[in-house]
TIZAVO-99599 format. One record per residue (C-alpha): z, y, x; chain; residue in three letters. Coordinates in nm, 3 decimals. Layout:
N
REC         w         v         u   chain   resn
REC         Z         Y         X       A    ALA
...
***
This chain:
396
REC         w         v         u   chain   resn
REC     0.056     3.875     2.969       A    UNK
REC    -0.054     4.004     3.296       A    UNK
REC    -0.109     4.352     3.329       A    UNK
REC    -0.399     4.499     3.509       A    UNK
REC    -0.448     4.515     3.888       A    UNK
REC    -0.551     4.937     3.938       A    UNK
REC    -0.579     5.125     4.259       A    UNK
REC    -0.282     5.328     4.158       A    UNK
REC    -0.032     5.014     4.200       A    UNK
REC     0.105     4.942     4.589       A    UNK
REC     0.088     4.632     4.735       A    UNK
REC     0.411     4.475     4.671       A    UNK
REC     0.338     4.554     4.245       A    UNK
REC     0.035     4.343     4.342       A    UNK
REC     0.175     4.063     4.533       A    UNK
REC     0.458     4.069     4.190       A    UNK
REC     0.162     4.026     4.014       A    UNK
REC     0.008     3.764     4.211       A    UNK
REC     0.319     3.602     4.260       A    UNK
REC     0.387     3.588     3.884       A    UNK
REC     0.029     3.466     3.782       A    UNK
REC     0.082     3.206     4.031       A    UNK
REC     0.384     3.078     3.865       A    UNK
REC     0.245     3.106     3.540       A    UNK
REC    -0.032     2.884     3.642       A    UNK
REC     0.187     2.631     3.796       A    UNK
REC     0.415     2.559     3.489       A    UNK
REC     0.140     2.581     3.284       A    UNK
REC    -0.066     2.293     3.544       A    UNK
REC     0.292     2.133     3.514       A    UNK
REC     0.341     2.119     3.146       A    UNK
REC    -0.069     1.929     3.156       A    UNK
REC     0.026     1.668     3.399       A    UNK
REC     0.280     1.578     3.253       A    UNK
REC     0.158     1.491     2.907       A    UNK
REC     0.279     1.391     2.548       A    UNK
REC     0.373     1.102     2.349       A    UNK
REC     0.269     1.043     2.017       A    UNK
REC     0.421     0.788     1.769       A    UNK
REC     0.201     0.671     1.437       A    UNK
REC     0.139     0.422     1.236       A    UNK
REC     0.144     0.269     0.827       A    UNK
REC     0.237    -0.026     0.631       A    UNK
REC     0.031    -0.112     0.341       A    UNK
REC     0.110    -0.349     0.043       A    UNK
REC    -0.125    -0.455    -0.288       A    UNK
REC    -0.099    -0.597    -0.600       A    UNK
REC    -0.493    -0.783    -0.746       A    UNK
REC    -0.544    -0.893    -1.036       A    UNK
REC    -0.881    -1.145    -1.078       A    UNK
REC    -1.013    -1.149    -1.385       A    UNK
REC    -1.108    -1.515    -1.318       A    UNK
REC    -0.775    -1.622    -1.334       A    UNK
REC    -0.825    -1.847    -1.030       A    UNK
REC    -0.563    -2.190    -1.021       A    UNK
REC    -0.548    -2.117    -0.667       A    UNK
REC    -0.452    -1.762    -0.687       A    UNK
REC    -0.677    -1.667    -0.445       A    UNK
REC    -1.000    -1.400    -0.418       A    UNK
REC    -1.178    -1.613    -0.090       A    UNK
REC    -1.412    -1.820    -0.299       A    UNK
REC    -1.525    -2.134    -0.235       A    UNK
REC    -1.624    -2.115     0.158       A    UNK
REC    -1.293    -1.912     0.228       A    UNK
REC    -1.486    -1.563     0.305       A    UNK
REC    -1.568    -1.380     0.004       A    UNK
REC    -1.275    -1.145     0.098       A    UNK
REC    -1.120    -1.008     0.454       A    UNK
REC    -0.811    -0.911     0.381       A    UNK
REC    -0.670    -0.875     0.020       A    UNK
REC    -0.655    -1.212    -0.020       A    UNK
REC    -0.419    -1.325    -0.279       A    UNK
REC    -0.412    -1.254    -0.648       A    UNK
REC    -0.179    -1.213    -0.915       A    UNK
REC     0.103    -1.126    -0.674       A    UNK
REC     0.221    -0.874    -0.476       A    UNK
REC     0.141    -0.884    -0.117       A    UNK
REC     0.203    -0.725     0.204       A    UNK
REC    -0.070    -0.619     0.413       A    UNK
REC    -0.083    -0.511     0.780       A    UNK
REC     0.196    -0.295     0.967       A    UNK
REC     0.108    -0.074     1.268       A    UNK
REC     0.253     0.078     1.505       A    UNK
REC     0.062     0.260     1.778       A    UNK
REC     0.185     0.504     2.070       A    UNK
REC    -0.043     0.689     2.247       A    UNK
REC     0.041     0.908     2.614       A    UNK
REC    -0.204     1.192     2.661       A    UNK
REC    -0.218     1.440     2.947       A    UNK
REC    -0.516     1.640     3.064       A    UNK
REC    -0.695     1.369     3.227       A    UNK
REC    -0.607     1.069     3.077       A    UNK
REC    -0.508     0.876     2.765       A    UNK
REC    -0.322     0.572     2.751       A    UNK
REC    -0.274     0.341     2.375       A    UNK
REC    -0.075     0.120     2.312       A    UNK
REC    -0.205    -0.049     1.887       A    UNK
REC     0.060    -0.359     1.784       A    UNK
REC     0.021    -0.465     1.377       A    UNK
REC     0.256    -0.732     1.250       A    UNK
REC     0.201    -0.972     0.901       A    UNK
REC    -0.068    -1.116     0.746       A    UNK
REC    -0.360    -0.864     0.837       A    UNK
REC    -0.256    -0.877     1.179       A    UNK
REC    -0.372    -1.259     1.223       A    UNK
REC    -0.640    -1.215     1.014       A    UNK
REC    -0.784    -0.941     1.227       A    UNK
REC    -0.727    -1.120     1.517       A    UNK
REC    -0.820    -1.472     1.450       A    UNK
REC    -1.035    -1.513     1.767       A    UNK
REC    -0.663    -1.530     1.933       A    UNK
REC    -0.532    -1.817     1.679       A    UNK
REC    -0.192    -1.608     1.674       A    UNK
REC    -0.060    -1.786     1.343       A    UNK
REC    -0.015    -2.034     1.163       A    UNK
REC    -0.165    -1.902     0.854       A    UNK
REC    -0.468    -2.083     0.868       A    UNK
REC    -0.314    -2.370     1.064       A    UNK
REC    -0.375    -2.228     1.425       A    UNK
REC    -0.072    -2.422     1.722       A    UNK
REC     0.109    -2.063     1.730       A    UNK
REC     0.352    -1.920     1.497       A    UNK
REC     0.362    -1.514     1.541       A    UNK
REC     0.251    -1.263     1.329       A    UNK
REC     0.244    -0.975     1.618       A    UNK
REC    -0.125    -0.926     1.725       A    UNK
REC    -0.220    -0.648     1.991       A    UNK
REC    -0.505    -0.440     1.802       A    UNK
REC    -0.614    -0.259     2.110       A    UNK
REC    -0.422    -0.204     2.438       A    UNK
REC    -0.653     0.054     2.678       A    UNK
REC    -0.628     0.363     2.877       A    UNK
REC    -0.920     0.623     2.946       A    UNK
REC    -0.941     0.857     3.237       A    UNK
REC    -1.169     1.140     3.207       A    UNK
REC    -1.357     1.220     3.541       A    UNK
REC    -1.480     1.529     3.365       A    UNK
REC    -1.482     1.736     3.074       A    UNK
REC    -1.797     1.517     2.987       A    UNK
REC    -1.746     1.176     3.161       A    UNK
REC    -1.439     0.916     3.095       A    UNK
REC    -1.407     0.569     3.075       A    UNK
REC    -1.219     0.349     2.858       A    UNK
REC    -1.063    -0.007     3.032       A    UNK
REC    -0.866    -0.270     2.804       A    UNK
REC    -0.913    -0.400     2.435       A    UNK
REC    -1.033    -0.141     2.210       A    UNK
REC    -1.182    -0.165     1.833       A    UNK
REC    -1.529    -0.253     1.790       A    UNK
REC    -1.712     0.089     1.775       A    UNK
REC    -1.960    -0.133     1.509       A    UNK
REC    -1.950    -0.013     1.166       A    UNK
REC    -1.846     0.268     0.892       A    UNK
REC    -1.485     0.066     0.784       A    UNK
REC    -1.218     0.001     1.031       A    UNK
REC    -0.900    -0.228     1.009       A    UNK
REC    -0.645     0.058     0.892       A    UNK
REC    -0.641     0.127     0.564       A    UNK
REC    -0.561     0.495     0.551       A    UNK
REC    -0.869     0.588     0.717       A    UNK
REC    -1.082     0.397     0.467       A    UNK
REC    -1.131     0.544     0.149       A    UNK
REC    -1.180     0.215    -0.012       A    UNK
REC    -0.878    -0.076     0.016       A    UNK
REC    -1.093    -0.367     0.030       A    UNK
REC    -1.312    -0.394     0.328       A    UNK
REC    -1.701    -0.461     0.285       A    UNK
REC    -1.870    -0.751     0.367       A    UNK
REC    -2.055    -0.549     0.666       A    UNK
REC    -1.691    -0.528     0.782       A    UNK
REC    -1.611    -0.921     0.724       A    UNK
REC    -1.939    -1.075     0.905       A    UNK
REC    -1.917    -0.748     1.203       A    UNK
REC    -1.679    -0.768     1.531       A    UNK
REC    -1.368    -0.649     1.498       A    UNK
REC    -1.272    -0.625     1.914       A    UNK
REC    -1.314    -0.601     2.187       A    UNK
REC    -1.156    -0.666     2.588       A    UNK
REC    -1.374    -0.482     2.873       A    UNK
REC    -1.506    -0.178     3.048       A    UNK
REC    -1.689     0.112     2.862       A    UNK
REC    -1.812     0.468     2.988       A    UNK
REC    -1.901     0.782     2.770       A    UNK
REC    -2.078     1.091     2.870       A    UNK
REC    -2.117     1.393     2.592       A    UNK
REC    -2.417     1.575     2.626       A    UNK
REC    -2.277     1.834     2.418       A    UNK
REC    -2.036     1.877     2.135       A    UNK
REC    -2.352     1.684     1.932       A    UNK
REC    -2.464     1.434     2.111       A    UNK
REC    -2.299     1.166     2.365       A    UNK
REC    -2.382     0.787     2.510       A    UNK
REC    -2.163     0.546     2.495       A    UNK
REC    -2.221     0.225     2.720       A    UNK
REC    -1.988    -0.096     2.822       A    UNK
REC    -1.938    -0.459     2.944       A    UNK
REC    -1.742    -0.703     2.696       A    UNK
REC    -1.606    -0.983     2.714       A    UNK
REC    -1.728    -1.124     2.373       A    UNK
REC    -1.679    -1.126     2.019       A    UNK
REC    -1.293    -1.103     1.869       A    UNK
REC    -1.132    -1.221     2.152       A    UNK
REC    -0.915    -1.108     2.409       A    UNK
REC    -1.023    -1.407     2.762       A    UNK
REC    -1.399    -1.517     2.696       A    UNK
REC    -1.529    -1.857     2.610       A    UNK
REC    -1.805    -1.824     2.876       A    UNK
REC    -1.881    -1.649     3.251       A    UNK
REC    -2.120    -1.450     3.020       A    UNK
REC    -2.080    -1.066     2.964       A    UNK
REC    -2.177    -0.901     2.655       A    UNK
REC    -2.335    -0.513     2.673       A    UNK
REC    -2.280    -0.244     2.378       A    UNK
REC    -2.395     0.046     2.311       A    UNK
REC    -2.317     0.353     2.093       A    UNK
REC    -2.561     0.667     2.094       A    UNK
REC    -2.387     0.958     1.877       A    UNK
REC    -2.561     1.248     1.757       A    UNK
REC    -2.522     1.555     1.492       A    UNK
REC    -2.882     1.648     1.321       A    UNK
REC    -2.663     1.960     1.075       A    UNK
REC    -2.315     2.094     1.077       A    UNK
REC    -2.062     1.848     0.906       A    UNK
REC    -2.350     1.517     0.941       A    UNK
REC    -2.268     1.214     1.196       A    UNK
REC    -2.493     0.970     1.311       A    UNK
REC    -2.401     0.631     1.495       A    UNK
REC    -2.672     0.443     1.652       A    UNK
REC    -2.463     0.086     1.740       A    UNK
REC    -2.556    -0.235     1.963       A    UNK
REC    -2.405    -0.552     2.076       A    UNK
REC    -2.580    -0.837     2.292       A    UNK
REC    -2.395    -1.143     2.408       A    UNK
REC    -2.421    -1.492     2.507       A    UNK
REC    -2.116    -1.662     2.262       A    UNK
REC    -2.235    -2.025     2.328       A    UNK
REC    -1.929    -2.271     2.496       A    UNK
REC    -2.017    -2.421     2.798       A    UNK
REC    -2.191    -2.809     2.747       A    UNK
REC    -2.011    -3.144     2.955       A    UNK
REC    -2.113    -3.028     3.284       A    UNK
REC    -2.012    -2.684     3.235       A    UNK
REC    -2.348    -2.562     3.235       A    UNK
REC    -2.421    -2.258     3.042       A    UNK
REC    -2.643    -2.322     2.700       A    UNK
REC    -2.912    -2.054     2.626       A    UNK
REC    -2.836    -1.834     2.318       A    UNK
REC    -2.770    -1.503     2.167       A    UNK
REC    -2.528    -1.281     1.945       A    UNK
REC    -2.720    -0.954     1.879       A    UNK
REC    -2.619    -0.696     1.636       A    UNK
REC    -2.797    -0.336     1.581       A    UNK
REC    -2.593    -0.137     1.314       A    UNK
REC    -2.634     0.194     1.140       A    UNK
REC    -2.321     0.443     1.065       A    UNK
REC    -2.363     0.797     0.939       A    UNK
REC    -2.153     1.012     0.720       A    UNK
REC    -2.256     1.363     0.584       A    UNK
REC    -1.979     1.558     0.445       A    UNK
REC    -2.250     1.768     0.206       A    UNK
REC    -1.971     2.011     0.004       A    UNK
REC    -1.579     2.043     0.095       A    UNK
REC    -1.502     1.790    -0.174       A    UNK
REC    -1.805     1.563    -0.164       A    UNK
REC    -1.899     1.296     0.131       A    UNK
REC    -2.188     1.108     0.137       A    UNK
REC    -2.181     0.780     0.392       A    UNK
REC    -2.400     0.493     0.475       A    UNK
REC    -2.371     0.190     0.687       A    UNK
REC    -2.676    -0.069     0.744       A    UNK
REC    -2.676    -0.365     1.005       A    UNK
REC    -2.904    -0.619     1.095       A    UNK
REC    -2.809    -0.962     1.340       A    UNK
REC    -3.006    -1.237     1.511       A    UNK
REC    -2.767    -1.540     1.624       A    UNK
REC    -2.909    -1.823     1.859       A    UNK
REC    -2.727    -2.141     1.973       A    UNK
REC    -2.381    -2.192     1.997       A    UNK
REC    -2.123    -1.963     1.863       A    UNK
REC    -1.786    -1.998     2.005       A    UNK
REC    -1.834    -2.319     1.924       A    UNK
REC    -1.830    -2.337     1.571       A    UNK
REC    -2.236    -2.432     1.600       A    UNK
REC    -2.584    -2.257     1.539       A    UNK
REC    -2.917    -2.240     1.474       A    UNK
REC    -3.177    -2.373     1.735       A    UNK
REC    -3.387    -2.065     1.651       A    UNK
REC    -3.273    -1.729     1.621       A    UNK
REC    -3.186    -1.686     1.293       A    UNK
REC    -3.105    -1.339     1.105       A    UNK
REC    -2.824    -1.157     0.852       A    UNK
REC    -2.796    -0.788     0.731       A    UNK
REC    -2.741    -0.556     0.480       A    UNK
REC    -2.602    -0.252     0.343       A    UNK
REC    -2.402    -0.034     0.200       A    UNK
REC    -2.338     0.314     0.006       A    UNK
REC    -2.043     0.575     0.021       A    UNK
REC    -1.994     0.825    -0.243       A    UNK
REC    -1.640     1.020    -0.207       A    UNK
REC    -1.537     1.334    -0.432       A    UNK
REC    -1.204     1.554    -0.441       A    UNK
REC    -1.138     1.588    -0.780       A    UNK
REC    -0.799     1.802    -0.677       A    UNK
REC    -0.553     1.827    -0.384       A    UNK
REC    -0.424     1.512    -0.453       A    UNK
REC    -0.674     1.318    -0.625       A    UNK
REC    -0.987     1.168    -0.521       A    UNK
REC    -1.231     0.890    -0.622       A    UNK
REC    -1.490     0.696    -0.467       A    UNK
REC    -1.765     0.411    -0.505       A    UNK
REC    -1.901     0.179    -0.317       A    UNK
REC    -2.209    -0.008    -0.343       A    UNK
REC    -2.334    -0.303    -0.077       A    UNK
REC    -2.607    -0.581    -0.065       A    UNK
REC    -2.551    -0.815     0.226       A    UNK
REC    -2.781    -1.131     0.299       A    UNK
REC    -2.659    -1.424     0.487       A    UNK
REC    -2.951    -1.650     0.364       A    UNK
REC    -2.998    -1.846     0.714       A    UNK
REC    -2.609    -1.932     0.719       A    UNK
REC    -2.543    -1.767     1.034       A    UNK
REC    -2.246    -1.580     0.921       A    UNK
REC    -1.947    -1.658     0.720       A    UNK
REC    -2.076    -1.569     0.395       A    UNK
REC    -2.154    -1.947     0.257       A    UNK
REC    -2.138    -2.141    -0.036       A    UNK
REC    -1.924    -2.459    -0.149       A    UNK
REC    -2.137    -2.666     0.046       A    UNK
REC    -2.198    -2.455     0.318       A    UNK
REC    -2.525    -2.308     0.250       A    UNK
REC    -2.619    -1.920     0.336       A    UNK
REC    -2.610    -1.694     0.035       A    UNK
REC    -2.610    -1.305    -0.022       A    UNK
REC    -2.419    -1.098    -0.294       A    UNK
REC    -2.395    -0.728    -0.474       A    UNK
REC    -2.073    -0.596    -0.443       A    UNK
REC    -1.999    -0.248    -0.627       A    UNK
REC    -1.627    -0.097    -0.600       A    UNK
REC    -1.471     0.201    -0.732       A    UNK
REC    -1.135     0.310    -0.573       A    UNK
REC    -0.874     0.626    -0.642       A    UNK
REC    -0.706     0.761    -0.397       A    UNK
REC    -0.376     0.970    -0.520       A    UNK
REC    -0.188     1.113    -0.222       A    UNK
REC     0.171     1.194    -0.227       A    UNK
REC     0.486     1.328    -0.057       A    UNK
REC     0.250     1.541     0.211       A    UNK
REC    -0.032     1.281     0.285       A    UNK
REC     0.240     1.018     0.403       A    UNK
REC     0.181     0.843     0.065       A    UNK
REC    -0.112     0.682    -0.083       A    UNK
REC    -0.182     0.487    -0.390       A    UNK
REC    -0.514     0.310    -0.428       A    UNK
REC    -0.595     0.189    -0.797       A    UNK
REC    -0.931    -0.017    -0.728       A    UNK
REC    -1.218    -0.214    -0.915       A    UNK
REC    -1.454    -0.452    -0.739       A    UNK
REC    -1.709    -0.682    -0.844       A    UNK
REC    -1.879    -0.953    -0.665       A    UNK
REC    -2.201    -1.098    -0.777       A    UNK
REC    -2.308    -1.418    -0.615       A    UNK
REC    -2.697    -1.582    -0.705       A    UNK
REC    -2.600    -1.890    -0.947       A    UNK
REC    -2.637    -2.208    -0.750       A    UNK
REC    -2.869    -2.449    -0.891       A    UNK
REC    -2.823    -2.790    -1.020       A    UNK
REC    -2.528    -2.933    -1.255       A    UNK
REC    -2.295    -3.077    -1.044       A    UNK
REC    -2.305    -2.790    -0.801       A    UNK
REC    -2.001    -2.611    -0.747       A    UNK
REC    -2.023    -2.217    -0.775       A    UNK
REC    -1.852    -1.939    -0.595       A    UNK
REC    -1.525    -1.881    -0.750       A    UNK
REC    -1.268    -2.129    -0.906       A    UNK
REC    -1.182    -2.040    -1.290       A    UNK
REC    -0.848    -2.098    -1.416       A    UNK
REC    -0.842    -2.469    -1.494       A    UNK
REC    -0.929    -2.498    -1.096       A    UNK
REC    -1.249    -2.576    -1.134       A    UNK
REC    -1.570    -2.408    -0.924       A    UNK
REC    -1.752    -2.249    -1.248       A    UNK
REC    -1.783    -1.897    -1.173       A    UNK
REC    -2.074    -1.684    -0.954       A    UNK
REC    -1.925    -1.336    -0.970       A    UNK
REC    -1.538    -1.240    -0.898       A    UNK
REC    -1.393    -0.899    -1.056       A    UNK
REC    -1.072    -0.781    -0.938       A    UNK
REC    -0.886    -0.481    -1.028       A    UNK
REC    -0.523    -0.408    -0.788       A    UNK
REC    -0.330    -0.120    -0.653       A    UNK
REC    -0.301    -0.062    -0.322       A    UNK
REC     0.055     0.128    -0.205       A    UNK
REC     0.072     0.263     0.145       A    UNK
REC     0.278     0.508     0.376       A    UNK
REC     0.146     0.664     0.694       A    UNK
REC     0.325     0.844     0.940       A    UNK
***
């Protein structure tokens, strides 16, 4: 602490003083620039049971989407590792996100890292976001590299979702990505987020095209979040001559959360998306066709180490735009409702997710029409899926 300058001290106590505030100030300055490293990361691992019984063992459904990442059924399974180190000083941050196993090339898949669903390459190490941000003020700072997709109430790593299985919102939304983005707060309630991509889940782009996003964030009440998100790019491949097809990807999405008591959050999440032409080339619709939907959060403490939590979500994919199809490839919507516990042990560094979720598909019509979900002679007999697993993973 230093002591106060009066008339009654001589010149040389102030320059001591002085001279000792100055130091101060420079080891202090010293100790900023210089920064901190920070090590995290989790591994998760699940166990689902499907009530179907599915020959195949699997929870996908008959056009491979029904599901993003807990997959497999009736065995145990490993999810996603992480690990992430971040570098922090006073006017920068720089991150450096790597997952390894299954999740990892699922999350990825705009990369074809694996061979999992018969992509040329054979790792299982995907780069979930690489990118540094340098803040030009306590308000401005930009963010350059590959970041996750600011779209959407779920993310990727499954301790900061309440639920284990991810939401079809989630499964049809961007998951990355690679480009140039600058925020300015406004205040502690209210900043702009704007940025060049890329494109869509992918780290090189398909096209000379750019896409632009958006994020507007603002705070209406103490303890309530609101996320205005937006996405527009050109994902059509280039024809024969290398011309440039006409076409949009445009997505406007919804994300708020408002933590109403100390044990009791209420969230919702609502998109809607309008694809025309090409995507990635994978096809599309002359005419811009739509998707969206929906979805619910209800989380309550029930003590310090329990908690519990439902979901409840109504997406539409009726044009066939987005992954969620039928057999014979045909749009289709569904009601999904899940209920998840979360028990936390040793510290936090523990969690254990026991989880129900059911998935009601509209019956498709006709006899020889194959349904949703395979039953346990292998056949394609079933609209809805009900699964109930456990979920086991360590943070750090």
């Amino acid at each position: 602490m230093v002591p106060f300058l009066t008339s009654a001290m001589g010149e040389e106590d102030k320059k001591a003083v002085k001279t000792d505030s100055t130091v101060i100030t420079e080891v202090k300055d010293e100790e900023e620039a210089k920064g901190a490293f920070a090590f995290s990361g989790y591994l998760d691992s699940y166990y689902m049971a499907n009530f179907n019984k599915p020959a195949s063992r699997s929870n996908l459904g008959a056009a491979g989407t029904a599901r993003v990442f807990d997959r497999k059924a009736g065995q145990f399974s490993l999810g996603l590792v992480q690990a992430k180190v971040a570098y922090t000083n006073a006017k920068s941050e720089a991150v450096v996100d790597l997952t390894f196993g299954p999740n990892a090339d699922y999350g990825n898949y705009g990369n074809l890292l694996s061979p999992l669903d018969g992509a040329s390459t054979s790792t299982a190490l995907a780069i979930k976001q690489a990118y540094f941000t340098y803040k030009f003020t306590d308000k401005f700072s930009m963010t350059a590299g590959q970041f996750g997709t600011h779209i959407g109430y779920e993310v990727i790593d499954a301790p900061a979702n309440f639920n284990y299985s991810l939401s079809n919102l989630f499964n049809n939304g961007p998951f990355y990505h690679a480009g140039l983005k600058a925020t300015y707060s406004f205040s502690e309630k209210a900043s702009l987020m704007l940025g060049v991509v890329n494109n869509v889940d992918g780290l090189g782009d398909n096209n000379r095209k750019k896409g632009l996003i958006g994020q507007f964030y603002f705070s209406p009440v103490s303890n309530w979040n609101v996320y205005l998100n937006f996405i527009n790019s050109n994902e059509a491949n280039p024809d024969s001559l290398g011309k440039q097809p006409a076409g949009h990807y445009t997505l406007f999405d919804l994300t708020t959360s408002y933590q109403i008591t100390e044990k009791f959050l209420l969230g919702f999440n609502a998109a809607y998306g309008s694809q025309k032409g090409d995507y990635q080339g994978f096809g599309g619709p002359l005419d811009a066709q739509t998707w969206g939907g929906f979805a619910v959060y209800a989380n309550t403490a029930i003590t310090d180490n329990f908690g519990i939590g439902a979901r409840y979500e109504y997406f539409n994919n009726d044009n066939g735009v987005r992954g969620l199809l039928t057999a014979s490839g045909a749009g289709t919507s569904v009601n999904s409702v899940t209920l998840t516990g979360n028990i936390s042990l040793a510290d936090g560094h523990i969690l254990v997710k026991p989880e129900f979720r059911l998935d009601a598909y509209p019956k498709v019509n006709g006899t020889n029409e194959e349904q949703q979900f395979e039953d346990s002679d292998g056949n394609w007999t079933k609209s809805s899926q009900t699964t109930f697993g456990l979920a086991f993973i360590y943070k750090f």
